[in-house]
PLY file of the C-alpha trace (Angstrom):
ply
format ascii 1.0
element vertex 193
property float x
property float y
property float z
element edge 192
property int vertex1
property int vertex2
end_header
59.85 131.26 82.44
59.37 131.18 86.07
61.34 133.70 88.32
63.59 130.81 89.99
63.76 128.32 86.76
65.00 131.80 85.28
67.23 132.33 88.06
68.71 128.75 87.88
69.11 129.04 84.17
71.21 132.22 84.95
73.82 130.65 87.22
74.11 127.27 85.54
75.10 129.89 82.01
76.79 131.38 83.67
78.94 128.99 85.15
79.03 126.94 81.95
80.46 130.36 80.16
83.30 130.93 82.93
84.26 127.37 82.53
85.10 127.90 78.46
87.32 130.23 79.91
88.80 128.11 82.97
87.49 124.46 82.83
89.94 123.57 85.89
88.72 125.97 88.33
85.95 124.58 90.88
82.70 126.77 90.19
79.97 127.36 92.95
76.93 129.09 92.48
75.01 130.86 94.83
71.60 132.38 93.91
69.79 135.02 95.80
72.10 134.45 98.96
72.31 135.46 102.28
75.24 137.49 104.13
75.89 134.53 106.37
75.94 132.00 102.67
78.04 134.61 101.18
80.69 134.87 103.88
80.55 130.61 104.34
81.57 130.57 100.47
83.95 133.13 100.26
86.09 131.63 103.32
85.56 127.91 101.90
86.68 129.47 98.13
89.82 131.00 99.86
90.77 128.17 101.49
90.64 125.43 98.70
92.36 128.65 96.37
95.05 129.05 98.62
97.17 131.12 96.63
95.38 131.23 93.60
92.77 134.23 92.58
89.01 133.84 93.49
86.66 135.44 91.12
83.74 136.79 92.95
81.05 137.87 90.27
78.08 140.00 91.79
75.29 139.92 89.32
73.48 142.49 91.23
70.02 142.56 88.91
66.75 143.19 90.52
68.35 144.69 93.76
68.83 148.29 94.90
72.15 149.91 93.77
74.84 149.86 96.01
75.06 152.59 98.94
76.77 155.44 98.48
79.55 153.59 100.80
79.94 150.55 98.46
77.75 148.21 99.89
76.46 145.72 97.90
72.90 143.97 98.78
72.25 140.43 99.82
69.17 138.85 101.65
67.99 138.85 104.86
67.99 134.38 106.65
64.30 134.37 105.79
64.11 136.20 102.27
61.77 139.07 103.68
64.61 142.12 103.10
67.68 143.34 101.73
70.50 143.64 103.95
73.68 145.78 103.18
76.79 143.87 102.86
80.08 146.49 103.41
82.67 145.89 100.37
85.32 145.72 103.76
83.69 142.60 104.96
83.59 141.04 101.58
87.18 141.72 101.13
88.38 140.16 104.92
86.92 137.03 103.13
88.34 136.84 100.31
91.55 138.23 100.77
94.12 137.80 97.44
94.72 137.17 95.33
91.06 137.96 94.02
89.00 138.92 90.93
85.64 141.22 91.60
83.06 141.50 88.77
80.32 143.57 89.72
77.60 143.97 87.32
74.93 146.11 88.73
74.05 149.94 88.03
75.98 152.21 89.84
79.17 149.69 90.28
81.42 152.63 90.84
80.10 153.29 94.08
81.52 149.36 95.16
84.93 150.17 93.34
85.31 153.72 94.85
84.49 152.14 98.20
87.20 149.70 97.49
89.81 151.56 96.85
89.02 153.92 99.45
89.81 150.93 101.59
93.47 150.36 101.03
96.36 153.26 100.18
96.63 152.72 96.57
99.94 154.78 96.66
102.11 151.43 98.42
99.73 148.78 98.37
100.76 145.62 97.22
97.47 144.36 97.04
96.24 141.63 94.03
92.39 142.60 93.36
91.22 143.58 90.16
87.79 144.74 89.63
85.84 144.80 87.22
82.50 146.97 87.04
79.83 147.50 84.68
79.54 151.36 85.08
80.50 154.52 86.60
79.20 155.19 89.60
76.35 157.67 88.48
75.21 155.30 85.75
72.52 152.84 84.85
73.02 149.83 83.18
71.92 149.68 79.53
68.32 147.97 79.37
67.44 147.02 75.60
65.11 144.14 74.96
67.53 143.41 71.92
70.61 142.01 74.39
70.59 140.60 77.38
70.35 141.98 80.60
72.82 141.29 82.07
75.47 142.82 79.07
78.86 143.28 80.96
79.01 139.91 82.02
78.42 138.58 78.68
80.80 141.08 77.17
83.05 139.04 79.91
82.06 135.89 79.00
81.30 135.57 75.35
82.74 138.57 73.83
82.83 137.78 70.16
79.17 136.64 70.37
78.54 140.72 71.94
80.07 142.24 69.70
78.97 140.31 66.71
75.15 140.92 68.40
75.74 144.69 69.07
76.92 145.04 65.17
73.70 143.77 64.15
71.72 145.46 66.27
73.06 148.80 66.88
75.75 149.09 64.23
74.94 149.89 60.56
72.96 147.28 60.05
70.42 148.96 62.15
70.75 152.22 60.37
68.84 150.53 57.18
71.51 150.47 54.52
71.65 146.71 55.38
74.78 144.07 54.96
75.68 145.09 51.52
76.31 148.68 52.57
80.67 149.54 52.23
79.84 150.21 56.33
79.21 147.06 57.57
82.13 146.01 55.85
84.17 147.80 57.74
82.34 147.49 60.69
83.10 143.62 60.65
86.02 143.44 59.38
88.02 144.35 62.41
86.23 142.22 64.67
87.17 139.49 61.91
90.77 139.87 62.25
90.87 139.75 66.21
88.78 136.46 65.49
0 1
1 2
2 3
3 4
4 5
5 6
6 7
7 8
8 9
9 10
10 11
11 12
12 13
13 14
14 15
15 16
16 17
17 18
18 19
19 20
20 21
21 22
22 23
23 24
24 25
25 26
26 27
27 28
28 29
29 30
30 31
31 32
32 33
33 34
34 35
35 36
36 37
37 38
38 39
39 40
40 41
41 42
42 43
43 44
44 45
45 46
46 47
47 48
48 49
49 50
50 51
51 52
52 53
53 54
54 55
55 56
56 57
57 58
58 59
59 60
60 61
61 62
62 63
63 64
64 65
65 66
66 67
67 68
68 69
69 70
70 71
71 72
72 73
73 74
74 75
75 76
76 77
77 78
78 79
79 80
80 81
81 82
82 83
83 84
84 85
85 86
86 87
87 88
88 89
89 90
90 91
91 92
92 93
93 94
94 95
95 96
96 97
97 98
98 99
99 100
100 101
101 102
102 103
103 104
104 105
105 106
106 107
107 108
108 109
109 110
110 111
111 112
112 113
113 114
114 115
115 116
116 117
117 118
118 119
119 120
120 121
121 122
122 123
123 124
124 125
125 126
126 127
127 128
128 129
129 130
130 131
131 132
132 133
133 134
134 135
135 136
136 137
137 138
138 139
139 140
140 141
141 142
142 143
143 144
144 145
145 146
146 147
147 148
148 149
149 150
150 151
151 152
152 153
153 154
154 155
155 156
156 157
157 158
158 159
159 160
160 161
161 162
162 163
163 164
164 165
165 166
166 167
167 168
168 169
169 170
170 171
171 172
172 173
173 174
174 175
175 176
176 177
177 178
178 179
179 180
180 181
181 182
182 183
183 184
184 185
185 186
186 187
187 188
188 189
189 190
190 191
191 192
């Protein structure tokens, strides 16, 4: 597939898997944007919200790991270079109540960074975040699952850990299905089901 019909496949799944999960919410895309698109969107999604939570979901594969300050990387108006966007900025935008997914290596960094921000002692504040990994780590690259595996842990997580059984679990170790393992492997995930 070609880089942008791949990209556009991304969004629209992923947008079609968040609205399982909310089908009232309004959904907007934005692929490969800049700091100025990303800042127009936030402030447009916090005004229509008004009290209720934005998600914000950073599917930050393909770009350079946030800085050791948190920032997370966008593109430049003409598409030529990265340019840093500071985790303080994104937050003046989208203010709370707010949802943060950030699935990227080192996502740690942007959480740390966060919190850093606001006195976690008295705040009142209504963010959650969710990231993909600690701050040190890179995310899990198997050409079994796809890459982007915290969001679809998110999204469709029966259909994860159904896959990851198969895969990984005892399946994989070559005693196959009938093996008293996989039993019990499956069977818990059957009862959450």
């Amino acid at each position: 597939m070609a880089p942008q019909k791949a990209l556009e496949s991304i969004g629209k799944t992923l947008s079609v898997q968040y609205e399982r999960w909310q089908p009232r919410a309004r959904y907007k895309v934005q692929l490969d944007p800049t700091v100025e698109e990303v800042k127009k969107l936030c402030s447009t999604c916090r005004k229509y919200a008004k009290t209720e939570r934005v998600l914000f979901h950073y599917n930050g594969h393909g770009v350079p790991k946030p800085t050791a300050s948190g920032e997370i990387w966008l593109f430049n108006k003409s598409y030529t270079q990265y340019i840093p966007l500071p985790i303080s900025d994104l937050d003046s935008w989208l203010k709370t109540p707010s949802i943060y997914v950030f699935d990227c290596s080192a996502a740690g960094m942007i959480v740390n960074a966060f919190t850093e921000l606001h006195d976690p002692s008295g705040s009142t504040r209504d963010c959650i975040l969710l990231a993909a990994c600690e701050s040190h780590e890179t995310l899990p690259q198997r050409a079994e699952f796809p890459a982007d595996v915290f969001t679809s842990c998110l999204t469709t997580p029966i259909k994860m850990a159904l896959r990851w059984l198969f895969e990984l679990g005892c399946y994989s170790s070559g005693r196959g299905m009938s093996s008293p393992c996989c039993i019990w492997c499956l069977f818990p995930i059957l009862i959450i089901v």
